[in-house]
C-alpha positions as CSV (number, residue, x, y, z in Angstrom):
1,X,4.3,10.5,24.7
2,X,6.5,12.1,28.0
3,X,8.2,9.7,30.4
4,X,5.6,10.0,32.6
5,X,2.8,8.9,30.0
6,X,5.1,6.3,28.9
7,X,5.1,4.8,32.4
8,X,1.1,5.4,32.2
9,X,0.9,3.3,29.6
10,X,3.0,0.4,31.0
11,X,0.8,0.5,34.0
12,X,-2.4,0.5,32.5
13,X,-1.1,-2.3,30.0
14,X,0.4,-4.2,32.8
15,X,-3.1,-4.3,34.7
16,X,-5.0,-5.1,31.3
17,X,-3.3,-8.2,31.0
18,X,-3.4,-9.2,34.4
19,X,-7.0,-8.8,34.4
20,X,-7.3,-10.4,31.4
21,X,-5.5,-13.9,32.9
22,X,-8.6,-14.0,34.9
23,X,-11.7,-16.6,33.9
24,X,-14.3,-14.7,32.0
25,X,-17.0,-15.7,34.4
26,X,-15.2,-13.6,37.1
27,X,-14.4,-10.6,34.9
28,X,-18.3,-10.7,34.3
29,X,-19.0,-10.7,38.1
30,X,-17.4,-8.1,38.5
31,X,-18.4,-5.8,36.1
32,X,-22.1,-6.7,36.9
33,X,-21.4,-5.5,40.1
34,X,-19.6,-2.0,38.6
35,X,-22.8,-2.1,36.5
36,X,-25.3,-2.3,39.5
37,X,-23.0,0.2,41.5
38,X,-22.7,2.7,38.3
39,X,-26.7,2.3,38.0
40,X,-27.4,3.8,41.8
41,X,-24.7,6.6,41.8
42,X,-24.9,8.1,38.1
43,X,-28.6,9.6,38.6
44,X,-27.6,11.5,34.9
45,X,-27.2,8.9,32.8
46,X,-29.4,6.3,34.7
47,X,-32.4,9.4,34.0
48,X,-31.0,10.2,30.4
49,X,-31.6,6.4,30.4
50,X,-34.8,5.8,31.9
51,X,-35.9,8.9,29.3
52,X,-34.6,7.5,26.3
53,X,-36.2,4.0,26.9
54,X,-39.7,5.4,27.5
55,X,-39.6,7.6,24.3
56,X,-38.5,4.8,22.3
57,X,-41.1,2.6,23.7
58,X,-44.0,4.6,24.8
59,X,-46.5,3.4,27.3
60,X,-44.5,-0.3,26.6
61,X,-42.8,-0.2,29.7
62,X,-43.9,0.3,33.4
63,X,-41.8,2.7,35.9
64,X,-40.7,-1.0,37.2
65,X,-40.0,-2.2,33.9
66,X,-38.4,0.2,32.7
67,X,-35.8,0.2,35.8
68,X,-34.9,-3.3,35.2
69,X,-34.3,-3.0,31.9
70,X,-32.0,-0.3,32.6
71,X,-30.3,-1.9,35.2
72,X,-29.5,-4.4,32.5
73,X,-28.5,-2.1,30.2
74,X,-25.7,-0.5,32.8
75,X,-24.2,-4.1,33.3
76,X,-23.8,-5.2,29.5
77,X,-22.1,-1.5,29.1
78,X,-20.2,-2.2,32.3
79,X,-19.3,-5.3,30.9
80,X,-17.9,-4.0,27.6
81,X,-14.1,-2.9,28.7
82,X,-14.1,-6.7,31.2
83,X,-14.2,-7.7,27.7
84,X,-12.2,-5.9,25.9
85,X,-9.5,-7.5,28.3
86,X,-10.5,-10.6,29.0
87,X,-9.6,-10.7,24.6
88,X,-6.8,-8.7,24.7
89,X,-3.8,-10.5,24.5
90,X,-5.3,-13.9,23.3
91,X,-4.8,-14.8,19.5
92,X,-7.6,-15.4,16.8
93,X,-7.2,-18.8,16.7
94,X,-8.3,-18.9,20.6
95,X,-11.0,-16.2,19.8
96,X,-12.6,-17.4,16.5
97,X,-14.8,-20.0,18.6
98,X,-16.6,-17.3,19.9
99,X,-18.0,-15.8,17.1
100,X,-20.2,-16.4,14.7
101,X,-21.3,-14.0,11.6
102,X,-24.7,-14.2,9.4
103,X,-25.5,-12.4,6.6
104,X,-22.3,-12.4,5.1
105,X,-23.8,-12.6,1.1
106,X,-24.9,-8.7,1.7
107,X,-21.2,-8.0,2.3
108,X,-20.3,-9.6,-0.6
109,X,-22.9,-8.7,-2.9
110,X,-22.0,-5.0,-2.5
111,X,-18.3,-6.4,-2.8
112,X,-18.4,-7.3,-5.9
113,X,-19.8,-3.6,-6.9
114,X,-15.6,-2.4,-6.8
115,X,-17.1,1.2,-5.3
116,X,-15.9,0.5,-1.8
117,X,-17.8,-0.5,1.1
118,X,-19.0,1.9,4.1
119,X,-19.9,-0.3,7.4
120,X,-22.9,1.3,8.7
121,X,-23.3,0.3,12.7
122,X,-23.7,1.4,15.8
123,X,-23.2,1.2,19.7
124,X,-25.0,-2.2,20.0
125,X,-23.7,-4.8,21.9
126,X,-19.7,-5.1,23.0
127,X,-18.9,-2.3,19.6
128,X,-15.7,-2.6,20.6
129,X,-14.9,-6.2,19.6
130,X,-16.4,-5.3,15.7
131,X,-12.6,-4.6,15.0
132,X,-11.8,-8.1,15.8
133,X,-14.8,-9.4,14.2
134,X,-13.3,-8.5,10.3
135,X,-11.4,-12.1,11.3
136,X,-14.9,-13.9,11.6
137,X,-16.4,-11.8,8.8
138,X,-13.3,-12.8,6.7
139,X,-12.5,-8.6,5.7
140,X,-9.3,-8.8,4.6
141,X,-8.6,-5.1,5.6
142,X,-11.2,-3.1,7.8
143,X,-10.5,0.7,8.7
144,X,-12.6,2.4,11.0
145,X,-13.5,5.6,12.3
146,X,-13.3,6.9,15.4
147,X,-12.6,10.1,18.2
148,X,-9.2,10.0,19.8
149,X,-8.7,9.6,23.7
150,X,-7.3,13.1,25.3
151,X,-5.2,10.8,27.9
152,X,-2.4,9.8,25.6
153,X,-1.8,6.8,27.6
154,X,-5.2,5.2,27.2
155,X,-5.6,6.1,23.1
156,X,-2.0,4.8,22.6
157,X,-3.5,1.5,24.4
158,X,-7.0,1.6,22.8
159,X,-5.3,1.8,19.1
160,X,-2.7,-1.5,19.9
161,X,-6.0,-2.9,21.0
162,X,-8.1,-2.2,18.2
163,X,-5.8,-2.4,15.5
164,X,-3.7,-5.7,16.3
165,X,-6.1,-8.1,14.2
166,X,-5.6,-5.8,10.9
167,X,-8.3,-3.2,11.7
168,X,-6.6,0.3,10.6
169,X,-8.3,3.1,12.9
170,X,-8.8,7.2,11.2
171,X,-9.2,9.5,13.5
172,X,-12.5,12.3,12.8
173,X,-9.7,14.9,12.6
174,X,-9.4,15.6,8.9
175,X,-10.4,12.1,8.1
176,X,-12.7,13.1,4.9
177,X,-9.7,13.0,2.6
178,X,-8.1,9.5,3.6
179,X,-11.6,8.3,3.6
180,X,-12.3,9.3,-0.1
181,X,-9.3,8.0,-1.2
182,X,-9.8,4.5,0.3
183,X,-13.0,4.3,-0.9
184,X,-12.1,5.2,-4.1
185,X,-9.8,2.2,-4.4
186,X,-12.9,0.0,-3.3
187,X,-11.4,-0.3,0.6
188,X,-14.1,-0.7,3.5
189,X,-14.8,1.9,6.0
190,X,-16.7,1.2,9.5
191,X,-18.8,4.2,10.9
192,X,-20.6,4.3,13.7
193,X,-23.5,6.8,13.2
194,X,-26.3,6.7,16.2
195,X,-25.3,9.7,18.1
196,X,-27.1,13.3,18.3
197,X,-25.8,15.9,16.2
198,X,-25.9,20.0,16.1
199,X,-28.0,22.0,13.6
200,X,-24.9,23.0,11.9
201,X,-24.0,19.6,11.1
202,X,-27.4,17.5,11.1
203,X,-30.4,17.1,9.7
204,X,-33.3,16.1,11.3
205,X,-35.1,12.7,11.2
206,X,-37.3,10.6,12.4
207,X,-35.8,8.1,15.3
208,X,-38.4,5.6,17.2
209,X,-41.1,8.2,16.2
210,X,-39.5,11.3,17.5
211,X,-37.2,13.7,15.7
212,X,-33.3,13.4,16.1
213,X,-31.0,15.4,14.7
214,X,-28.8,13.1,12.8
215,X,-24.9,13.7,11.3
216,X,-25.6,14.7,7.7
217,X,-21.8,13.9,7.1
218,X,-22.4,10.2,5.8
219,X,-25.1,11.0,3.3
220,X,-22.5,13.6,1.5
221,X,-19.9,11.4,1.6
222,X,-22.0,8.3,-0.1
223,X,-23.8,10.9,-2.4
224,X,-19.7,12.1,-3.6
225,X,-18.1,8.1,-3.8
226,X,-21.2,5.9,-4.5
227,X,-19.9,3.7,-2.2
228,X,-22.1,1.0,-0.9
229,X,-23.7,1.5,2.5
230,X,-24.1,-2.0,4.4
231,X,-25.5,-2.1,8.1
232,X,-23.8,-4.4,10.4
233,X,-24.1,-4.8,14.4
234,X,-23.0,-7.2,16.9
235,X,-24.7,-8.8,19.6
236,X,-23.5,-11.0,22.5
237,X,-25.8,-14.0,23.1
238,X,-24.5,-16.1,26.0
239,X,-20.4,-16.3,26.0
240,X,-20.6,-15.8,22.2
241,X,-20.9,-12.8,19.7
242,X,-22.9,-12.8,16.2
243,X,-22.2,-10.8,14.5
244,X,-25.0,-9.9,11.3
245,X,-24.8,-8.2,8.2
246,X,-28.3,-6.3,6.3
247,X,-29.0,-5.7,3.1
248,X,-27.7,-3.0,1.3
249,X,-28.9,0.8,1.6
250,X,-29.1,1.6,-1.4
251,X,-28.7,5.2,-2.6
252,X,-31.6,7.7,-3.4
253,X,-31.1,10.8,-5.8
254,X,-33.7,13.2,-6.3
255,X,-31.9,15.8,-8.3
256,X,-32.6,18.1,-5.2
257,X,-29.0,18.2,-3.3
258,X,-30.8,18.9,-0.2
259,X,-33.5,16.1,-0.4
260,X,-30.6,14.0,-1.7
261,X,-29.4,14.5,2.0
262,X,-32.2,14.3,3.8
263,X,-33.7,11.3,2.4
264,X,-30.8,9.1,2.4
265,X,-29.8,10.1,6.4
266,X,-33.3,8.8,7.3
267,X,-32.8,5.7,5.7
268,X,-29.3,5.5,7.7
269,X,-31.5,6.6,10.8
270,X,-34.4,3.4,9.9
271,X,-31.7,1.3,9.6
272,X,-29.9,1.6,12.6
273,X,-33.4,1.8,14.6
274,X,-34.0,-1.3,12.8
275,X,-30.8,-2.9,14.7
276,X,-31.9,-1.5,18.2
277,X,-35.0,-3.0,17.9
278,X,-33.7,-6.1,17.6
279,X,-31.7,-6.0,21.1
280,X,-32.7,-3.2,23.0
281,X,-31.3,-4.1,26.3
282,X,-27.6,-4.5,24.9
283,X,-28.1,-1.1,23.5
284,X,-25.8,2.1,24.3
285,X,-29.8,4.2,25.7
286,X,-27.0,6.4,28.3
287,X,-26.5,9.0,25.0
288,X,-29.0,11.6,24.6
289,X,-29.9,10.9,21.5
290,X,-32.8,13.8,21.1
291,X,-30.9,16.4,22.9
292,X,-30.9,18.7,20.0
293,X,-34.5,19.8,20.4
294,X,-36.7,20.7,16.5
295,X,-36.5,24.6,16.2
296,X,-40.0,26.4,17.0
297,X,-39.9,30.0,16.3
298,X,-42.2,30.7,19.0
């Protein structure tokens, strides 16, 4: 970083932990209120919103109903960086009370395997706080995936954050190679993989009854290691977190490279709409998830 990023990233560290000496109650007052605020002025994600619920969940909701959930929805995302600081700083032993993990025996059933373990999740719940949940879940080494910051100051923060309980973070940027090799020696990766993706890289599939294009990336990558794909989310419930492990997704071949693709993407797609359903409201519904649109030749 330059001097002046340097003295950035003081700042915005400085600030962090004195928000973070703050009570949690407070912290979550006030990002309600950033929530409520971000709700009225952001008319393009509150619509992208608004859209995403009702084609999830058609004819479920009222105009009214609909609103209120996504009110709620703004506030828990609000919410997620007053969290993020509110832990940072504080060690596990102060943090462990708050969590709680179940499902754990699907974790360590595709352990035992030795193929390496790909963390299937998603943005559900305070995503952020998964890196810290390896403690809970008892992962002795976690790496995850993720897209760098362009403000150097704020990714140089974000990675001290994420990575000071163990968690080590790969950037997208010719991350395929690392990623094979730590497989190969039976590591565990954590992916999240809910977001819309381009006809050059996707596939389509089927998402709350519509068609998504979804990252056919994943698939290729569990068709080349046979590694084990397990789905895990994290919810908040109260002051707490739980965080849940699935059963394992376990791999399809058809013979047909293409199928082979195809089919096992949708299951990745099920699975994750399986974990939204579960706690909708504390789901990330500002992404566009259909944006890319089916192709019609007419």
């Amino acid at each position: 970083m330059t001097a002046k990023e340097t003295i950035a990233y003081q700042l915005i560290r400085q600030v962090f932990f004195l928000l973070g000496m703050l009570p949690r109650g407070v912290l979550h007052f006030f990002s309600d209120i950033l929530g409520l605020v971000w709700y009225k002025i952001d008319k393009r994600h509150r619509t992208v919103a608004l859209e995403n619920i009702q084609t999830a969940y058609p004819g479920k909701f009222s105009h009214f109903e609909a609103e209120r959930l996504t009110k709620t929805i703004f506030k828990n995302i609000a919410g997620i960086p007053f969290e993020v600081i509110w832990f940072y700083g504080k060690s596990w032993k102060t943090l462990a009370p708050y969590f709680s993990v179940k499902g754990r025996r699907y974790f360590e059933n595709a352990q035992k395997k030795g193929r390496g373990i790909i963390l299937l999740t998603c943005h559900m719940g305070n995503f952020e706080l998964l890196v810290a949940a390896q403690q809970a879940a008892g992962i002795k080494k976690l790496y995850a995936i993720y897209r760098k910051f362009d403000f150097l100051p704020l990714e140089h923060l974000m990675l001290e954050m994420r990575q000071r309980f163990g968690t080590v973070m790969i950037s997208t940027g010719g991350a395929a190679r690392k990623i094979d090799k730590i497989l190969h020696h039976g590591g565990v990766v954590a992916t999240l993989f809910d977001q819309n993706a381009g006809w050059y890289n996707g596939v389509v599939t089927d998402f709350f009854g519509r068609p998504a294009c979804s990252k056919n990336s994943l698939a290729k990558l569990v068709l080349k290691s046979s590694a084990s794909v397990v789905p895990v989310f994290m919810v908040k419930q109260n002051a707490r977190y739980v965080v849940e492990f699935l059963p394992e997704i376990f791999l399809q071949r058809t013979g047909c490279p293409i199928k082979d693709i195809e089919i096992n993407t949708q299951n990745y797609v099920t699975a994750v709409e399986s974990i939204v359903r579960q706690c909708p409201e504390q789901y990330f519904w500002v992404h566009n998830r259909w944006k890319t649109k089916p192709f019609s030749p007419i």
